[in-house]
C-alpha positions in Angstrom: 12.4 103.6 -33.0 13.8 102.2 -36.4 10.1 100.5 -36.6 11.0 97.9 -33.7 7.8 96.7 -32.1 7.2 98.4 -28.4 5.8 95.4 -26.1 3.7 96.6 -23.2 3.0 93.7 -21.7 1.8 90.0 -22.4 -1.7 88.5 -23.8 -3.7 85.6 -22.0 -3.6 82.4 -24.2 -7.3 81.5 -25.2 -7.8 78.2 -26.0 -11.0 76.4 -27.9 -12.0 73.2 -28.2 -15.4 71.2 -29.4 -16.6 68.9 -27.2 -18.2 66.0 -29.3 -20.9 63.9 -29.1 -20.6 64.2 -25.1 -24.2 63.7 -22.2 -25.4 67.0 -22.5 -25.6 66.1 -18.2 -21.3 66.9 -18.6 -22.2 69.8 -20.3 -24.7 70.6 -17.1 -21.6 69.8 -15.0 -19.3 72.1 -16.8 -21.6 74.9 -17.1 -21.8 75.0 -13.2 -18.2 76.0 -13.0 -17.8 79.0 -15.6 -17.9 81.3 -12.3 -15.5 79.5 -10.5 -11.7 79.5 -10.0 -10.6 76.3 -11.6 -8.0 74.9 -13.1 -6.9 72.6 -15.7 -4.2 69.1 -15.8 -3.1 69.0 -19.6 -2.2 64.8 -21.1 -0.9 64.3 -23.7 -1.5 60.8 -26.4 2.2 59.6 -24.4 0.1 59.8 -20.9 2.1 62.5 -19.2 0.4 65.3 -17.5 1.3 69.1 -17.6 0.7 71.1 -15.3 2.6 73.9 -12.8 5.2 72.5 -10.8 7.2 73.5 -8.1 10.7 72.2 -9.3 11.9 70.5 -12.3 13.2 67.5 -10.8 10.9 66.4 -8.2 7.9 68.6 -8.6 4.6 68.5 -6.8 1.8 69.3 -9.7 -0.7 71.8 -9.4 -3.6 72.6 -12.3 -2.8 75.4 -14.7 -5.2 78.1 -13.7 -7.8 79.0 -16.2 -10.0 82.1 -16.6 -13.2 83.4 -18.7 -14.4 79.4 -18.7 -17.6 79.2 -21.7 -19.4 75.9 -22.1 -21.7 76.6 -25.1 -25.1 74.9 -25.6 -25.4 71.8 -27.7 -25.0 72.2 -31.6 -26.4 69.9 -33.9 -24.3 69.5 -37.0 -26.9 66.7 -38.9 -26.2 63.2 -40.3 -21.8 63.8 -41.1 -20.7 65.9 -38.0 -21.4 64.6 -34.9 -23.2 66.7 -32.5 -20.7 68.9 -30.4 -20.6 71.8 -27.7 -18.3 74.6 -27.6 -15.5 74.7 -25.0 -13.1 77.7 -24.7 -11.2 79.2 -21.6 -7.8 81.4 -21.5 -4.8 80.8 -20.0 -3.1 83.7 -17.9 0.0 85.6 -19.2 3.4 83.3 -17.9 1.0 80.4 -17.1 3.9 78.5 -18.6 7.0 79.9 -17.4 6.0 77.2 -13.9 4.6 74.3 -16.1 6.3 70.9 -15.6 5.0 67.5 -17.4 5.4 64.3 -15.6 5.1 60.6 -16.7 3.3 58.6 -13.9 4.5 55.2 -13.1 1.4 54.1 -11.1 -1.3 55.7 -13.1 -2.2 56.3 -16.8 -4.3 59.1 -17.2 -5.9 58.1 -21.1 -6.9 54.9 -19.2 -7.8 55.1 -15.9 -10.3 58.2 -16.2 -14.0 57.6 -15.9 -16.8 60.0 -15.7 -17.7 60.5 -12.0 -21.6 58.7 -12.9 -20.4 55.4 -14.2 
């Protein structure tokens, strides 16, 4: 009425990314797990993790669950763009109506992760 958008419910929020010059063996990995339930930890460049907590101040972290997971195969983009595969999942409706970010005192996420091989 009195052209004022009717909302009927909420969207999932899809999210793409290009995974550059990565061992197409990750990729492998990855792949494995687009018929799973998983779920995802977002860090950001400051080293604090996101994901869905169970209270504001002292929160135990759980990964944001993801659906619709696509790893695509390996695209070769020539001599000036590296090499990259696709990456996309959605996020569910709400997913961050729970989320909580954290900065660890005992761990720093941009330099303490390794690949699981090395």
């Amino acid at each position: 009425m009195g052209g004022v958008t009717k909302v009927i419910g909420r969207n999932p929020v899809n999210m793409t990314f290009a995974l550059r010059q990565i061992e197409q063996g990750i990729a492998k990995a990855l792949k494995k797990l687009m018929c799973e339930i998983v779920g995802v930890y977002l860090v950001n460049g400051d080293g604090q993790i996101m994901g869905i907590g169970d209270s504001a101040s002292t929160p135990n972290l759980y990964p944001i669950p993801i659906n619709s997971l696509f790893v695509g195969d390996l695209r070769l983009n020539g001599l000036d763009t590296p090499d990259e595969n696709a990456l996309s999942f959605s996020f569910q409706p709400n997913w961050s109506d729970d989320a909580v970010v954290i900065t660890p005192t005992d761990f720093n996420p941009l330099t303490d992760l390794a690949n699981a091989n090395q």
